[in-house]
TORDREN-969779 format. One record per residue: residue number from 1; residue in three letters; x, y, z of N, C-alpha, C in turn. Coordinates in Angstrom, 3 decimals. Example, Ala and Ser with C-alpha at 12.3 -4.5 7.8 and 13.67 -1.06 7.14 Angstrom:
- 1,ALA,13.190,-5.690,7.800,12.300,-4.500,7.800,13.200,-3.300,7.800
- 2,SER,12.850,-2.250,7.080,13.670,-1.060,7.140,12.900,0.030,7.870
//
This chain:
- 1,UNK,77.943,236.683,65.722,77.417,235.393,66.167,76.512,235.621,67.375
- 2,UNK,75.282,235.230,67.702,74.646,234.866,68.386,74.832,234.300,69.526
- 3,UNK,74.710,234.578,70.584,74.602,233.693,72.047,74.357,232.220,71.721
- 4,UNK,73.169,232.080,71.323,72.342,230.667,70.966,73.418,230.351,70.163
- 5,UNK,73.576,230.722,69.040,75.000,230.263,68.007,76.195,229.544,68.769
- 6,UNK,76.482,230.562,69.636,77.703,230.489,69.836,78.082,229.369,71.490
- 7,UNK,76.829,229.145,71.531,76.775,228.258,72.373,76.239,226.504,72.055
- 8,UNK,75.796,226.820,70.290,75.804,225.697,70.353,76.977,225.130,69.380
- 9,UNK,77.793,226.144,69.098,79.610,225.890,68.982,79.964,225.476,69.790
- 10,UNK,80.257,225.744,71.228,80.798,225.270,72.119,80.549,223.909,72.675
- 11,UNK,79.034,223.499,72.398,78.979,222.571,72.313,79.286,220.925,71.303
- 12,UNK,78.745,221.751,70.447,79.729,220.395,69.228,81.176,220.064,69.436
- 13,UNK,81.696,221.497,69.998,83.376,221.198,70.228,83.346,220.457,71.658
- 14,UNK,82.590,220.329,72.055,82.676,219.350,73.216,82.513,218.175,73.528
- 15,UNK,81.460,218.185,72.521,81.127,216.192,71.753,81.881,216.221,70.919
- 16,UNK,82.929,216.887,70.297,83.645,216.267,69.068,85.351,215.672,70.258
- 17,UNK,85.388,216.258,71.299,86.393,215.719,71.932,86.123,214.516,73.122
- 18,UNK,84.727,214.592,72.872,84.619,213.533,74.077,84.434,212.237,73.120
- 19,UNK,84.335,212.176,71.117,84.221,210.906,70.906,85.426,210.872,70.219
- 20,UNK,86.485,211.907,70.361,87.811,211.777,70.601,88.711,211.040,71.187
- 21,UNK,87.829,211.372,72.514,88.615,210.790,73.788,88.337,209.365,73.981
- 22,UNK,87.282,209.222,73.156,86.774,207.125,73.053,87.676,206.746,72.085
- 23,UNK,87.606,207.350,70.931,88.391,206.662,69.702,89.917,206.744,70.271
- 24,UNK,90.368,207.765,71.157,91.902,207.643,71.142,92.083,207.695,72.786
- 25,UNK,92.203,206.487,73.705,92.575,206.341,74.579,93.595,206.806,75.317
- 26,UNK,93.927,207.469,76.131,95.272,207.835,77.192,95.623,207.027,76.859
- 27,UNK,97.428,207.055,76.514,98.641,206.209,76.308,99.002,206.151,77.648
- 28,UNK,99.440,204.568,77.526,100.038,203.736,78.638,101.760,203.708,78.754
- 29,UNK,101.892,203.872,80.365,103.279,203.988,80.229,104.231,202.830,80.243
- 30,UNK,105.137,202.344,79.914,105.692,201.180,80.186,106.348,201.357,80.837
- 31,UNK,107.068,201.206,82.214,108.159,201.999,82.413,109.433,201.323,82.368
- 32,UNK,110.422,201.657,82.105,111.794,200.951,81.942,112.429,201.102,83.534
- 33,UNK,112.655,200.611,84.002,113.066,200.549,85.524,114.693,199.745,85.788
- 34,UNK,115.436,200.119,86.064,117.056,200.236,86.099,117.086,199.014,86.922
- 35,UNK,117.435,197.931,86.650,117.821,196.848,87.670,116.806,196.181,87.820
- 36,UNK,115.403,196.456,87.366,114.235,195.354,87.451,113.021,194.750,86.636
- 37,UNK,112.673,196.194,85.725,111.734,195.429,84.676,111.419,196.717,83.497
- 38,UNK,110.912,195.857,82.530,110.216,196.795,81.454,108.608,196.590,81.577
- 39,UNK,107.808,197.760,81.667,105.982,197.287,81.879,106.133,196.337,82.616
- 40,UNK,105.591,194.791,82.160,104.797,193.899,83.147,106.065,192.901,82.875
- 41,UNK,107.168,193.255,82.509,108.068,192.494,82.402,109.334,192.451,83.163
- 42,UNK,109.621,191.408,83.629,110.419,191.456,84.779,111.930,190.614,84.567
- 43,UNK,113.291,191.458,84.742,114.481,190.948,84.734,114.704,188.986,85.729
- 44,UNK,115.138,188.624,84.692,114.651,187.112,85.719,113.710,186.128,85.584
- 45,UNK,112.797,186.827,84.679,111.602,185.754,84.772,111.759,184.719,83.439
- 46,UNK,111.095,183.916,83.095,111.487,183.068,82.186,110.856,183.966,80.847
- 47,UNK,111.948,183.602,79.654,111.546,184.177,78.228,110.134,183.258,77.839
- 48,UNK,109.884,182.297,78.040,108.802,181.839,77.146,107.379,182.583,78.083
- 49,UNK,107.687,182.782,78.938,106.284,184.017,79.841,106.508,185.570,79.056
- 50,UNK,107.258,186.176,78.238,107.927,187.001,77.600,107.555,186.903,76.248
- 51,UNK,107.464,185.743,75.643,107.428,185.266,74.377,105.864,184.981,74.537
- 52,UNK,105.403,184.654,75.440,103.432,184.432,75.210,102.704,185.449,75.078
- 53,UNK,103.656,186.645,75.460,102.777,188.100,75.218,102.942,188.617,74.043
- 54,UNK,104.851,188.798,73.540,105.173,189.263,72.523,104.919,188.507,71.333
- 55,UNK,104.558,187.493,71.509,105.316,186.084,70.022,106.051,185.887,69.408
- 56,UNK,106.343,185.495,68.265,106.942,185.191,67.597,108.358,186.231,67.364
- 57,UNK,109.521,186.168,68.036,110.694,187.644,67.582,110.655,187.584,66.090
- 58,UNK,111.321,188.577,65.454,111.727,189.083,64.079,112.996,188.505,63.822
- 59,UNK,113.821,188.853,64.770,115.223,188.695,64.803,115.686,187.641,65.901
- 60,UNK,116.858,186.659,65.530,117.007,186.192,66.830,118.659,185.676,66.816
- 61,UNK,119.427,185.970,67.632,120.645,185.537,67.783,121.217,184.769,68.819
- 62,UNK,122.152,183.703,68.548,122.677,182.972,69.862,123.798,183.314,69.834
- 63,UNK,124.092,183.466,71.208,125.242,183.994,71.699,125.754,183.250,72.870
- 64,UNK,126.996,183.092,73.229,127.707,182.066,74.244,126.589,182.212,75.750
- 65,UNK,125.901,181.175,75.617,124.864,181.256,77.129,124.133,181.869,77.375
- 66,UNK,123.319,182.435,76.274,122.171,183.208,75.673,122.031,183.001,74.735
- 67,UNK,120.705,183.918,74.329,119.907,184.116,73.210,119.398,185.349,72.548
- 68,UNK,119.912,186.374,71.585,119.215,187.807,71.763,118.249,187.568,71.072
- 69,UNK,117.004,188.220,71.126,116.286,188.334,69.874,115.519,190.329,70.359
- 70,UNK,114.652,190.327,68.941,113.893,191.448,68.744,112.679,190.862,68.477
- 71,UNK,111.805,192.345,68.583,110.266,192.178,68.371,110.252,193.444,67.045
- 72,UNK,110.892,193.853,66.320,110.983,194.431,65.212,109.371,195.539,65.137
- 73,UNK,108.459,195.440,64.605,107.472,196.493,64.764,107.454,197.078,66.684
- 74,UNK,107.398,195.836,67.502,107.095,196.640,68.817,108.554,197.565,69.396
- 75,UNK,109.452,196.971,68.607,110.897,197.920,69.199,111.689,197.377,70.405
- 76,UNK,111.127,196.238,70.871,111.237,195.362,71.898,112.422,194.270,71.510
- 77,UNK,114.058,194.674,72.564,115.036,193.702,72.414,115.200,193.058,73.963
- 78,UNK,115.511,192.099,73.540,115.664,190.358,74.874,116.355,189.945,74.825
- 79,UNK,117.485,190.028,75.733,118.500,188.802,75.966,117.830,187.560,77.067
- 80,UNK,118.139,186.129,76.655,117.718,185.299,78.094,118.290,184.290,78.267
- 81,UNK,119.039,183.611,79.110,120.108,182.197,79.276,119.867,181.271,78.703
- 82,UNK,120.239,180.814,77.476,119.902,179.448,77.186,119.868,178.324,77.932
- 83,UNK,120.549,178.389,79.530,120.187,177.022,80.154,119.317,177.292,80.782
- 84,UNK,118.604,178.312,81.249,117.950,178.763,82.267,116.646,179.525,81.988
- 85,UNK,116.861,179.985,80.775,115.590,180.351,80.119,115.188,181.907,80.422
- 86,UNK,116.393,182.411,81.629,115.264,183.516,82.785,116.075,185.063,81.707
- 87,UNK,115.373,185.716,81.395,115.800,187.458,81.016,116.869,187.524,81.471
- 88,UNK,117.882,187.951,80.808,119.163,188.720,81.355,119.371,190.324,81.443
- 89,UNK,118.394,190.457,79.757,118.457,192.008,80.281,117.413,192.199,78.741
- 90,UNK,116.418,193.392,79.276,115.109,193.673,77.885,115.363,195.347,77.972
- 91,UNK,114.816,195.684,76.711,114.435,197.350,76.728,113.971,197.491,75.119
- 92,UNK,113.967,198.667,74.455,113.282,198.841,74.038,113.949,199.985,72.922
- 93,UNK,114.125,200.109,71.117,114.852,201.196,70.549,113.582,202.085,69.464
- 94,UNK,112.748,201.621,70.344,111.163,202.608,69.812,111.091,203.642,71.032
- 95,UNK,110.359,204.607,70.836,109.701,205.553,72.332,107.833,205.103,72.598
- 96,UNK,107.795,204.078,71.274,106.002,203.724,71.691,105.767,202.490,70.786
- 97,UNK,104.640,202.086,71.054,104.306,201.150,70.090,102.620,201.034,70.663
- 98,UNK,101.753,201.330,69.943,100.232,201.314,69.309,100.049,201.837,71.135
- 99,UNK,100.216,203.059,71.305,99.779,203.641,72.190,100.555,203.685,73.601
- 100,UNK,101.138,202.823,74.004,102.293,202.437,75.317,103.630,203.149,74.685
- 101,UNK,103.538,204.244,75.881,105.327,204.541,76.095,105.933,203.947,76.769
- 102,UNK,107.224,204.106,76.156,108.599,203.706,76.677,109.464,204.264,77.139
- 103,UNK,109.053,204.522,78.611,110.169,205.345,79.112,110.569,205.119,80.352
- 104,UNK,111.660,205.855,80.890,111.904,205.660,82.485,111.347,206.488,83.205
- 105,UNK,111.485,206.316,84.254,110.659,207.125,85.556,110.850,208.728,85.584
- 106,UNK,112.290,208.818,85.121,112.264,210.614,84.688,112.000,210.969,83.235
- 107,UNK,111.442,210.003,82.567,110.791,210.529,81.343,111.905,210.368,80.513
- 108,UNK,113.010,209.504,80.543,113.731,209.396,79.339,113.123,208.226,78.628
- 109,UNK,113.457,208.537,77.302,112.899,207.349,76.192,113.698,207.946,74.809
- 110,UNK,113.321,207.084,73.755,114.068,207.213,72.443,114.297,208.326,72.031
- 111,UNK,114.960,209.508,71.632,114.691,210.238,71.285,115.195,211.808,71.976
- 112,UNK,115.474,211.150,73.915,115.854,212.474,74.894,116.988,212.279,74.381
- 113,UNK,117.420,213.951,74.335,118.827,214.410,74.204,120.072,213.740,75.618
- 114,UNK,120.794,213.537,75.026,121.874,213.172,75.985,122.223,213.849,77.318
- 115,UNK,122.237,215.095,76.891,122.740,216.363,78.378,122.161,215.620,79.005
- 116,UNK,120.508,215.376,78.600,119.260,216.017,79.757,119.609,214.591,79.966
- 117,UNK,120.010,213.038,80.094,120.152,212.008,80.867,121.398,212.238,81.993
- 118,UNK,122.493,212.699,81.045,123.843,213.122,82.106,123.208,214.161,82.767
- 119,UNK,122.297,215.014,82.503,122.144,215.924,83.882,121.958,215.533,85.024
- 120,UNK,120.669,214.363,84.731,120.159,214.058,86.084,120.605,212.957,86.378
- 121,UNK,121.342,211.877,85.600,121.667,210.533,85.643,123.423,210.537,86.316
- 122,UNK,124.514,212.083,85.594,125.826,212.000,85.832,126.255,211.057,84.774
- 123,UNK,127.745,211.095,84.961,128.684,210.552,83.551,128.491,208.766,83.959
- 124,UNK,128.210,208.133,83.361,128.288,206.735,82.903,129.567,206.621,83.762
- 125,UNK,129.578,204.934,84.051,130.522,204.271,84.433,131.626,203.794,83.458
- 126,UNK,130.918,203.492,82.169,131.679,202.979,81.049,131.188,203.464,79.556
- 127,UNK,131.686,203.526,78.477,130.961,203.826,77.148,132.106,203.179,76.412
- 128,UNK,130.864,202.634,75.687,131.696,201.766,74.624,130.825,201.540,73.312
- 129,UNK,131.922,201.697,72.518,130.544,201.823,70.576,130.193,200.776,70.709
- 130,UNK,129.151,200.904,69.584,128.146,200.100,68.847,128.373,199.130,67.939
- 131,UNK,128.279,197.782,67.716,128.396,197.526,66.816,127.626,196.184,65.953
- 132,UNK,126.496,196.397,66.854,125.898,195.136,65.971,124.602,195.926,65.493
- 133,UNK,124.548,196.619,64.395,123.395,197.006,63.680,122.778,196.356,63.021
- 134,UNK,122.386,195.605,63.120,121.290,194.648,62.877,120.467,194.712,63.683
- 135,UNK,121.080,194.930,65.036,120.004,194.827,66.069,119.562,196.265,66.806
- 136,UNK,120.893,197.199,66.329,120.866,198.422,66.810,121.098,199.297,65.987
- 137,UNK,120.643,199.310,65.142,120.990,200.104,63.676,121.144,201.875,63.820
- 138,UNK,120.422,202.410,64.603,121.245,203.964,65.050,122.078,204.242,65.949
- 139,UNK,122.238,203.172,66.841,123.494,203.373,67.687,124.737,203.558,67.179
- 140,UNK,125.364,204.503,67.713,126.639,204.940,67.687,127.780,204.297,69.111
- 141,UNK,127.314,204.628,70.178,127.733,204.789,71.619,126.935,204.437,72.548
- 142,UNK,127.297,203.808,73.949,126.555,202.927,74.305,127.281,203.663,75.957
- 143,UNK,126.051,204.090,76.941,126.595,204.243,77.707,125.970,203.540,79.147
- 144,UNK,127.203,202.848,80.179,126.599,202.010,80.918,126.596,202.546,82.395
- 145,UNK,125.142,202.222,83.215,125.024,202.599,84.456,125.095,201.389,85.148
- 146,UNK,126.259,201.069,84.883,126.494,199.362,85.708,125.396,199.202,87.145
- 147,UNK,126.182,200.516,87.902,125.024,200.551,89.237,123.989,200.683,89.941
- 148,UNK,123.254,201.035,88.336,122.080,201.266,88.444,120.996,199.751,87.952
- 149,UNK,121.770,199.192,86.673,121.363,198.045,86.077,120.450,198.749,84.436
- 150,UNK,121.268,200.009,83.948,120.690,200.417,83.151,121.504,201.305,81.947
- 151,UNK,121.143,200.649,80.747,122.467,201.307,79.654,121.511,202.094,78.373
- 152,UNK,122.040,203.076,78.030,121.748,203.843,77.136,122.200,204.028,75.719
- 153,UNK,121.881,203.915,74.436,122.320,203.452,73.201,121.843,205.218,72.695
- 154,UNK,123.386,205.709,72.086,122.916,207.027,71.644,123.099,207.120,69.902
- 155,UNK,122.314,207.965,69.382,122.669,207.463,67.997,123.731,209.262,67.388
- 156,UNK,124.187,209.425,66.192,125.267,210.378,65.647,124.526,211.986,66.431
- 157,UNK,123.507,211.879,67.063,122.715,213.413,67.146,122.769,213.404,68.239
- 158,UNK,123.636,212.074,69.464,123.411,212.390,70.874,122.373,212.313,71.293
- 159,UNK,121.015,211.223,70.737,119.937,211.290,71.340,120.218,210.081,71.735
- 160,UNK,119.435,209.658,72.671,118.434,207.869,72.673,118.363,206.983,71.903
- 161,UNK,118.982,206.409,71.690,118.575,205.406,70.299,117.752,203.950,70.882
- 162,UNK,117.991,203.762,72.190,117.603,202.338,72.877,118.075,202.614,74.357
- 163,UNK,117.209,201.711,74.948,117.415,201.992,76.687,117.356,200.463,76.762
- 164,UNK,118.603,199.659,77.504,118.141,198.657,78.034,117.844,198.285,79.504
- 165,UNK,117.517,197.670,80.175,117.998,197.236,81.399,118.348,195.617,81.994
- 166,UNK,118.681,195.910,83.407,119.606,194.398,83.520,119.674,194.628,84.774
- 167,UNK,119.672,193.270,85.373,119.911,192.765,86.809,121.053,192.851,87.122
- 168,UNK,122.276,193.772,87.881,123.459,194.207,87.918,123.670,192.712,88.922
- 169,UNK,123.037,192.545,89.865,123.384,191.239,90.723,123.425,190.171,90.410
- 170,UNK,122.757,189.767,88.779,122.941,188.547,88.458,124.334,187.979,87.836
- 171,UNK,124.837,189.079,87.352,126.417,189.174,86.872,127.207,189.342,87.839
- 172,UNK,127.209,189.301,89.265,128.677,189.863,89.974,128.486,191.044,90.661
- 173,UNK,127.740,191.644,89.783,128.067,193.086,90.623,128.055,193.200,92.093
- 174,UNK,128.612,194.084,92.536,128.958,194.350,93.655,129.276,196.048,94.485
- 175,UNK,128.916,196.333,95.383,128.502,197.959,95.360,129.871,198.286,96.221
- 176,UNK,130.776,197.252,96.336,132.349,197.374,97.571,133.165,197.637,96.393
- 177,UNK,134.176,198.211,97.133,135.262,198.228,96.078,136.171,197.331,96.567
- 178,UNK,136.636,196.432,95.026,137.380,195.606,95.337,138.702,195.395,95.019
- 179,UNK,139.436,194.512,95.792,140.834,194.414,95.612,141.578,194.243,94.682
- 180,UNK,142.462,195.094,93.890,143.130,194.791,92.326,141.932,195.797,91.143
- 181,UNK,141.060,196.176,91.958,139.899,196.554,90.741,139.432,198.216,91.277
- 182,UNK,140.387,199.219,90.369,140.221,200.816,90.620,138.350,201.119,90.862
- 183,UNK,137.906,200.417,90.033,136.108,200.510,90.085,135.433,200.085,91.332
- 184,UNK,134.329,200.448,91.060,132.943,199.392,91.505,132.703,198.074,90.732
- 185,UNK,133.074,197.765,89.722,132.528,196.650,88.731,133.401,195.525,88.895
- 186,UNK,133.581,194.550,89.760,134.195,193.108,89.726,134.917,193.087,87.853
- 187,UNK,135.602,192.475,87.887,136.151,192.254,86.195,135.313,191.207,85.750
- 188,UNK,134.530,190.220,85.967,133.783,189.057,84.854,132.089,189.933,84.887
- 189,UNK,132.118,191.195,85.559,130.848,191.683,85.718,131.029,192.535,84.285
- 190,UNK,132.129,193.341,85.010,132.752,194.317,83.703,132.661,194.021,82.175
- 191,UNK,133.068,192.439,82.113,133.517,192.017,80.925,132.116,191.620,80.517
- 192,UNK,131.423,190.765,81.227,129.751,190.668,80.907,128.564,192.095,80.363
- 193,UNK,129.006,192.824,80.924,128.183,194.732,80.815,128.955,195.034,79.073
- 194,UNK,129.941,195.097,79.586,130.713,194.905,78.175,130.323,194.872,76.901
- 195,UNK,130.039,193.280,76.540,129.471,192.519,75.887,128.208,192.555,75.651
- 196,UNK,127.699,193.045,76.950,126.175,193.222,76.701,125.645,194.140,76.022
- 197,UNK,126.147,195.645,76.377,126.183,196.696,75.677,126.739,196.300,74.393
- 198,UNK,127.345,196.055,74.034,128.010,195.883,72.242,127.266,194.807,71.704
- 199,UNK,126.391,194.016,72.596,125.868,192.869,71.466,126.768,192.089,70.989
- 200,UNK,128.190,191.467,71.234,129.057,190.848,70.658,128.285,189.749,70.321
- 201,UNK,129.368,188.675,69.401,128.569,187.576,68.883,129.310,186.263,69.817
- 202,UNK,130.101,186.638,71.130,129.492,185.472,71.917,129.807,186.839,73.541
- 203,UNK,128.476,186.283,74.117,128.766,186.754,75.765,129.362,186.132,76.156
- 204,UNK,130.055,186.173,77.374,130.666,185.842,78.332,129.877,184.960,79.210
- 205,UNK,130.662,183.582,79.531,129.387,183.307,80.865,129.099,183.784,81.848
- 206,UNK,127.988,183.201,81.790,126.853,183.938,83.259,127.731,183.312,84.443
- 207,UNK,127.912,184.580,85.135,128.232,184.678,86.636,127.803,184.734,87.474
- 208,UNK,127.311,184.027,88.676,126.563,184.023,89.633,126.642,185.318,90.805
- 209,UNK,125.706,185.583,91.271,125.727,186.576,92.583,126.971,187.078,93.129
- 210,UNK,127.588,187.327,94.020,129.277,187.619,94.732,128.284,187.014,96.387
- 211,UNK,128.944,186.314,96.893,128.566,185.831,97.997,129.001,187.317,99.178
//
């Protein structure tokens, strides 16, 4: 090959990645954040500001003082108060959807092996199975970081199956240890995380702050 040749190889391979790089944009991160939001979405805020971005859910369930639903292609699940309207807790059992990842700040998303969350995350506060596949259809085990405001859905291979998160303060929680209670977790907080993680078919009512 030729100099001239071989330089004007190098060049086509250089316009063939720069109308690469137009047709396929850097993926956006969403980030899942423990106790406060998913992307531009925030624990607390009202579902129908939630529902003007996503539209229409796939799936939708009522549950004692909520509402769950899904976004089925985006991978996107929502709990939010039926009197109150505000998120109780969102995340996500995709790792992307049309270019936006889904992950947390150390790079977990659908799919990380388990160790590598207990490495850097430590053993869960609580784990408790799965059982509403409908909404969580590879979950097996469900493990909760009450204190963080962030639970992990693993499926039979020990991976990721779903990451949710949740406002630990809007339930009770409380970072004292309290009287009658070996934990950190108040008991109507406990029993709320609970429920939340399993998807039962009624929650528990919503508990206000701990003064």
């Amino acid at each position: 090959m030729t100099l001239n040749r071989f330089r004007s190889f190098i060049l086509a391979g250089i316009a063939i990645l720069l109308i690469a790089g137009r047709a396929y944009p850097a993926e956006k991160i969403w980030l899942l954040v423990p106790g406060t939001s998913f992307g531009s979405f925030r624990i607390g805020q009202s579902y129908d500001e939630v529902q003007a971005v996503l539209g229409v859910p796939d799936r939708q369930k009522e549950v004692q003082n909520g509402v769950l639903v899904k976004f089925e292609q985006r991978g996107i699940i929502v709990q939010y108060n039926s009197f109150t309207r505000a998120v109780q807790f969102i995340g996500a059992d995709k790792p992307s959807f049309e270019g936006k990842l889904y992950q947390t700040e150390d790079g977990f998303k659908v799919g990380t092996p388990r160790d590598q969350v207990e490495k850097a995350m430590g053993a869960p506060a609580k784990t408790v199975p799965a059982r509403t596949k409908d909404f969580y259809p590879r979950s097996v085990e469900l493990a909760l970081y009450v204190e963080k405001g962030i639970t992990f859905h693993y499926d039979q291979q020990n991976k990721v199956a779903a990451i949710l998160v949740f406002d630990r303060g809007l339930f009770g929680y409380s970072p004292l240890p309290l009287s009658g209670n070996t934990g950190m977790i108040p008991p109507p907080a406990e029993i709320f995380i609970t429920s939340l993680a399993e998807t039962l078919p009624s929650t528990p009512t919503y508990f206000p702050p701990m003064q």
